[in-house]
SEVO-473428 format. One line per field, with one value per atom (N, C-alpha, C): residue in one letter; atom name; y negated, x, z negated. Coordinates in steps of 0.1 Angstrom, whole numbers, plus 5000, padded with zeros to 4 digits. Example, Ala and Ser with C-alpha at 12.3 -4.5 7.8 and 13.67 -1.06 7.14 Angstrom:
SEVO-473428
res <- (a, a, a, s, s, s)
atom <- (N, CA, C, N, CA, C)
y <- (5057, 5045, 5033, 5022, 5011, 5000)
x <- (5132, 5123, 5132, 5128, 5137, 5129)
z <- (4922, 4922, 4922, 4929, 4929, 4921)
end
This chain:
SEVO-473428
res <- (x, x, x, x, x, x, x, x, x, x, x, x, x, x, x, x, x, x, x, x, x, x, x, x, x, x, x, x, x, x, x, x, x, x, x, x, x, x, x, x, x, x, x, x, x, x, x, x, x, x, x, x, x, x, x, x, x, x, x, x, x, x, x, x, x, x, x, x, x, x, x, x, x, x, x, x, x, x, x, x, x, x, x, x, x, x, x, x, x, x, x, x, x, x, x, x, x, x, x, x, x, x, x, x, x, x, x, x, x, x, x, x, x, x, x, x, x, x, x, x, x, x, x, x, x, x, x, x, x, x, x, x, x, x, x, x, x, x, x, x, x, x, x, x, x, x, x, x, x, x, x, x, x, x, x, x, x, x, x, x, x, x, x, x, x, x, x, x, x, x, x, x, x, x, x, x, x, x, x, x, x, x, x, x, x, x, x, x, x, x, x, x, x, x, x, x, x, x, x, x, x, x, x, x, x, x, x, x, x, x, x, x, x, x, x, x, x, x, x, x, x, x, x, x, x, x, x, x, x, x, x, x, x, x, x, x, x, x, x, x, x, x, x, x, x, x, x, x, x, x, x, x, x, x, x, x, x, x, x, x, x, x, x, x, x, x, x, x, x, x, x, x, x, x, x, x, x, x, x, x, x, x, x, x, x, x, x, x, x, x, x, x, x, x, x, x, x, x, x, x, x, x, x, x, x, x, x, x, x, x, x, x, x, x, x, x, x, x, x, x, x, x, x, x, x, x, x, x, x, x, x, x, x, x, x, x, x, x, x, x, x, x, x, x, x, x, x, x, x, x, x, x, x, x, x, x, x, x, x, x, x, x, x, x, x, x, x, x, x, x, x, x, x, x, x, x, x, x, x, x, x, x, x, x)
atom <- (N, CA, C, N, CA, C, N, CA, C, N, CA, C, N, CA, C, N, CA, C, N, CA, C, N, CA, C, N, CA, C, N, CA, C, N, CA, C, N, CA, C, N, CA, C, N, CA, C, N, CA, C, N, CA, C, N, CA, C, N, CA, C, N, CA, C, N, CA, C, N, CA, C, N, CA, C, N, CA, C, N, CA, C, N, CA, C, N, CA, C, N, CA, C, N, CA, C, N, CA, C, N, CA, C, N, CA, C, N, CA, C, N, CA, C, N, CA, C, N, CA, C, N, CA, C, N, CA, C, N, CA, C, N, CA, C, N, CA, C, N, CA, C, N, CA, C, N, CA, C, N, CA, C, N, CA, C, N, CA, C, N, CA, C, N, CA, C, N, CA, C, N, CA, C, N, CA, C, N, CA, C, N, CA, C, N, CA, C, N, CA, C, N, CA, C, N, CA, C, N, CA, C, N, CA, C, N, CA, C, N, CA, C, N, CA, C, N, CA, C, N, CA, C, N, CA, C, N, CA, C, N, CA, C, N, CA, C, N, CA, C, N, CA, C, N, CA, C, N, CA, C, N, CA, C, N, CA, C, N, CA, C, N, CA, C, N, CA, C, N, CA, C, N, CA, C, N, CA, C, N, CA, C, N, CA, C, N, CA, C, N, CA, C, N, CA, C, N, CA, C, N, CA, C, N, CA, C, N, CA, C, N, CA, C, N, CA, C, N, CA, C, N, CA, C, N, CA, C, N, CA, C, N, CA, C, N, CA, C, N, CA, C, N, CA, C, N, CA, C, N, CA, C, N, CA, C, N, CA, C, N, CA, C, N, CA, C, N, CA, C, N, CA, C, N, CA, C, N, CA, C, N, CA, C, N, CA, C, N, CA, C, N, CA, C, N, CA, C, N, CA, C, N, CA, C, N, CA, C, N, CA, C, N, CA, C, N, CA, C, N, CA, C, N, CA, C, N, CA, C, N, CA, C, N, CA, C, N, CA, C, N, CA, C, N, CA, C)
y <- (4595, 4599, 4599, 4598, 4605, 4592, 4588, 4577, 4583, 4592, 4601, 4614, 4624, 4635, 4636, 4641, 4644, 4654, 4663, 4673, 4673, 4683, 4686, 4694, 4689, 4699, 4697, 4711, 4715, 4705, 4710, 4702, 4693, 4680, 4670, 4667, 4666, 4672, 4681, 4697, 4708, 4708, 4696, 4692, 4683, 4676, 4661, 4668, 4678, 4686, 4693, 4703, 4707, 4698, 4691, 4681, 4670, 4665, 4659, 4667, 4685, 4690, 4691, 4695, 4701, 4681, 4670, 4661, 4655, 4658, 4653, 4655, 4669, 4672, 4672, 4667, 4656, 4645, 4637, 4624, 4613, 4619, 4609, 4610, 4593, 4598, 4602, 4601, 4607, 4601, 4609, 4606, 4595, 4586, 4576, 4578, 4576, 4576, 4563, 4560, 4549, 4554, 4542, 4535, 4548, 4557, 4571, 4579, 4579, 4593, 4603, 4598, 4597, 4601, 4608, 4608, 4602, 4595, 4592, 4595, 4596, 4598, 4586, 4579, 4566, 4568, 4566, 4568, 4560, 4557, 4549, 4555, 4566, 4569, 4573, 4574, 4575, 4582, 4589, 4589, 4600, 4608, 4621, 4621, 4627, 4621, 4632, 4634, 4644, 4637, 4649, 4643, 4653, 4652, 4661, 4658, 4668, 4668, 4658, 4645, 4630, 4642, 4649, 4660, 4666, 4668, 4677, 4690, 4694, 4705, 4714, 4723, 4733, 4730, 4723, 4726, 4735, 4739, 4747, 4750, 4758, 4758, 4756, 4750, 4755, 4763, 4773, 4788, 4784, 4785, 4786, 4773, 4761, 4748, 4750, 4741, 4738, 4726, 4718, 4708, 4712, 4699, 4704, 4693, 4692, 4683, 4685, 4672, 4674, 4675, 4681, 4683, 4679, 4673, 4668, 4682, 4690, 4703, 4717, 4728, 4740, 4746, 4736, 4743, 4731, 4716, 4714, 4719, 4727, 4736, 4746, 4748, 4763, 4757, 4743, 4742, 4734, 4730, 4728, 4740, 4749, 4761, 4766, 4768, 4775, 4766, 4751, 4741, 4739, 4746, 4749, 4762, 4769, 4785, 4782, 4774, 4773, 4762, 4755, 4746, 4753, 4768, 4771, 4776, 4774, 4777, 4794, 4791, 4807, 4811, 4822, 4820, 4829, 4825, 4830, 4829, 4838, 4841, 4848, 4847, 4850, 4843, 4850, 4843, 4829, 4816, 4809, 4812, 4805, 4812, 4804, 4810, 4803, 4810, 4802, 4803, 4798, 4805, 4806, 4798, 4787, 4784, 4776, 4787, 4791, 4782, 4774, 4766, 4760, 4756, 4749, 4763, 4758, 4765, 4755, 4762, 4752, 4764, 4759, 4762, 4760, 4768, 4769, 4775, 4772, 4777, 4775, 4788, 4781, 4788, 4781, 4782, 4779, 4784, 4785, 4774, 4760, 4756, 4757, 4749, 4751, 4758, 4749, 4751, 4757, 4767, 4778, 4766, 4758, 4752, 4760, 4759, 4762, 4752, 4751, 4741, 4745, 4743, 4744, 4730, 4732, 4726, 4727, 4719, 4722, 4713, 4721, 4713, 4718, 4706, 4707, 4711, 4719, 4722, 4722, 4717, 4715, 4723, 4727, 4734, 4734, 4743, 4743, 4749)
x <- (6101, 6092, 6077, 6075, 6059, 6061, 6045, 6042, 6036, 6029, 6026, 6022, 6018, 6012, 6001, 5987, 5979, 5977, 5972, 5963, 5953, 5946, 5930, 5930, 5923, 5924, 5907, 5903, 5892, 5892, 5895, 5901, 5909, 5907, 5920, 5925, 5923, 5927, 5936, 5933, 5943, 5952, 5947, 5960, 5971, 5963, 5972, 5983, 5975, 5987, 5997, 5992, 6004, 6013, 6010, 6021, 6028, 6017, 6024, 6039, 6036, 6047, 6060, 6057, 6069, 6076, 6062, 6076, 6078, 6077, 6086, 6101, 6098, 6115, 6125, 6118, 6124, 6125, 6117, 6123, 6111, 6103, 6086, 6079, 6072, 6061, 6051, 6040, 6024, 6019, 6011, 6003, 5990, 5986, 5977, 5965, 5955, 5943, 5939, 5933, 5923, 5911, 5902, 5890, 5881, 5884, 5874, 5881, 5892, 5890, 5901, 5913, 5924, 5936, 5944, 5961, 5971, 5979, 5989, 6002, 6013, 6024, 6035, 6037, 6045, 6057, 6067, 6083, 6085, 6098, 6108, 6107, 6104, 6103, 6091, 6078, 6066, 6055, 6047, 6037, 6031, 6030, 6021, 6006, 5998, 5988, 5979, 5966, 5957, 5942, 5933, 5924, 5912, 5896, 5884, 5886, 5883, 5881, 5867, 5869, 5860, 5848, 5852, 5836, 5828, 5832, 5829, 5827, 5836, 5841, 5847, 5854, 5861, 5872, 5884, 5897, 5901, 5906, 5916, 5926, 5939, 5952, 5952, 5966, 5966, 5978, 5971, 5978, 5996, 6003, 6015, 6020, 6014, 6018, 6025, 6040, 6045, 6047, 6048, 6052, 6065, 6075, 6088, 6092, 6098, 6101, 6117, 6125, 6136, 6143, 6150, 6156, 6173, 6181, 6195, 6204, 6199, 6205, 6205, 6207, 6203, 6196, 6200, 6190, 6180, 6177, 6165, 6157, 6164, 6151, 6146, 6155, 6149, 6140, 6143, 6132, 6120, 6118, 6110, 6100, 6106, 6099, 6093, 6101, 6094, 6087, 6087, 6074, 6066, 6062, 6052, 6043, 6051, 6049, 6036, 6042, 6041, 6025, 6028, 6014, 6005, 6007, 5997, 5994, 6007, 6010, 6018, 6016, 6022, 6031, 6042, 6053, 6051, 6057, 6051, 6070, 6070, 6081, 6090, 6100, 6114, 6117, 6127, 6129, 6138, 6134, 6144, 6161, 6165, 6178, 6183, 6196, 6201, 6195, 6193, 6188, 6195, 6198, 6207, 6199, 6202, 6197, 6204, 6211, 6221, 6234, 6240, 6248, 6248, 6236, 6231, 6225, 6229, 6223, 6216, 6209, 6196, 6195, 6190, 6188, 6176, 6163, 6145, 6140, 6130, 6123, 6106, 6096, 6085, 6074, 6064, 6051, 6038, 6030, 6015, 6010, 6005, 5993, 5981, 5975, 5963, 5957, 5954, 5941, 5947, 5960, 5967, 5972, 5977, 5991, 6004, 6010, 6021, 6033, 6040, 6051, 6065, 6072, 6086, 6097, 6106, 6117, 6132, 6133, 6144, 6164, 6173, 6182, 6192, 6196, 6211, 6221, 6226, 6241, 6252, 6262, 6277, 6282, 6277, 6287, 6307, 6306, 6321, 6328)
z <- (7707, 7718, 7713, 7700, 7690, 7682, 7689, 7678, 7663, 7664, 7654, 7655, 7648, 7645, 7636, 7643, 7632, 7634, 7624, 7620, 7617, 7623, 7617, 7604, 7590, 7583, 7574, 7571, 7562, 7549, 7545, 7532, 7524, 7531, 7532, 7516, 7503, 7492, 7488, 7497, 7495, 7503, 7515, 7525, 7518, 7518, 7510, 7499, 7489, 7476, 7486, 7494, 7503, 7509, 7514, 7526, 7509, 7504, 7492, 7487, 7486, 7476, 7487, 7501, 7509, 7519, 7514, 7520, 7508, 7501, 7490, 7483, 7490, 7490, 7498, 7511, 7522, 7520, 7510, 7504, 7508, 7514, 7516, 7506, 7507, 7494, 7498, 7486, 7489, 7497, 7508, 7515, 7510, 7520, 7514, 7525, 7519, 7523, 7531, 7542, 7549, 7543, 7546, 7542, 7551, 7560, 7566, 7564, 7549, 7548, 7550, 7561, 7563, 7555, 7557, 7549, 7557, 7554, 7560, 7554, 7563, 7556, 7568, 7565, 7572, 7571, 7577, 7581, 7591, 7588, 7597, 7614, 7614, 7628, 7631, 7625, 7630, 7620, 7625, 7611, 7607, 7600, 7597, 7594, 7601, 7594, 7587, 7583, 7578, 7585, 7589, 7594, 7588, 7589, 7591, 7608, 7619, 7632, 7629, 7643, 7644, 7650, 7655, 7658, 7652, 7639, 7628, 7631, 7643, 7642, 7632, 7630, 7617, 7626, 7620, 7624, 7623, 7633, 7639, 7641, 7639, 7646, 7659, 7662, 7676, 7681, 7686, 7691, 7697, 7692, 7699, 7697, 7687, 7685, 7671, 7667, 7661, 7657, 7642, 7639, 7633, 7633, 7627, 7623, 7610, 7599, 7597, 7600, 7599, 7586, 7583, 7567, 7568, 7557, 7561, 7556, 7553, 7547, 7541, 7543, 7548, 7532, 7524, 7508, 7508, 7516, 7516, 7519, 7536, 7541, 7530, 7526, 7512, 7505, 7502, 7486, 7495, 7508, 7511, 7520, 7514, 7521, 7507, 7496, 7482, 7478, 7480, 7472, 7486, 7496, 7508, 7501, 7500, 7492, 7479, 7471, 7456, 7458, 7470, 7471, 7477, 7480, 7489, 7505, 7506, 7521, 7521, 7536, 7536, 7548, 7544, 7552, 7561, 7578, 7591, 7599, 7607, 7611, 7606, 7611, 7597, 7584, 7575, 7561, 7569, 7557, 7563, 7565, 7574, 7584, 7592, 7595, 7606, 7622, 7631, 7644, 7658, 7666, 7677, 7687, 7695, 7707, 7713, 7721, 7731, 7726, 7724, 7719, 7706, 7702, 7695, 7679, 7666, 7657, 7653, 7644, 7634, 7618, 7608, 7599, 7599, 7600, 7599, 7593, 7588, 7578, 7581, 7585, 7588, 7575, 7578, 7570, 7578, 7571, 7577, 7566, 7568, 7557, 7555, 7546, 7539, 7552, 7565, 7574, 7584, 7583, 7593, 7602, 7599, 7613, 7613, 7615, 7620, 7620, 7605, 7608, 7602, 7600, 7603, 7597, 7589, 7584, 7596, 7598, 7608, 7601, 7601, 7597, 7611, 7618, 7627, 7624, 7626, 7620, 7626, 7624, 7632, 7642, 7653, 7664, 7662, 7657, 7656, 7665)
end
């Protein structure tokens, strides 16, 4: 459905080490830079990106928005929640967990980064 996702972030450096430590233990590599300055993180299904706001505005969160990173299993989500932690991020919601929705469980784990977003590790787990 998402050709990509970007973020606005302050400090695209302390962004790039953050997103560098927590997709990497999802299995992406380092984000790469364009010729203005840009991060990218490229996948088979679409693209991460890092940005300064084109306004030069101060990025911002946005209020009630989530990103969510899919994980294949319920101690990825862990270690990509303690190397989120360990880069600098900070944890927002519950401890990671299993999560009820209505039929459907998940295994989540969220964090706050460098420039206060709002994202989240998500693992599916088997309706039995």
């Amino acid at each position: 459905m998402f050709s990509h996702v970007m973020l606005g972030a302050n400090d695209i450096e302390q962004s790039r080490a953050f997103y560098d430590a927590i997709l990497n233990v999802l299995g992406h590599k380092p984000g790469v830079f364009d010729d203005k300055g840009r991060c990218f993180y490229p996948s088979d299904n679409g693209v991460f990106a890092l940005t300064k706001p084109i306004n030069g505005e101060v990025a911002t969160h946005g209020n009630g928005m989530t990103i969510g990173f899919v994980a294949s299993t319920p101690a990825l989500v862990d270690a990509w929640h303690a190397a989120g932690l360990a880069a600098g991020g900070e944890t927002c919601e519950e401890p990671p967990g299993v999560r009820s929705n209505g039929a459907r469980k998940l295994y989540l784990a969220y964090l706050r980064d460098p420039s206060g977003n709002k994202i989240c590790a998500t693992h599916y787990m088997s309706v039995a």
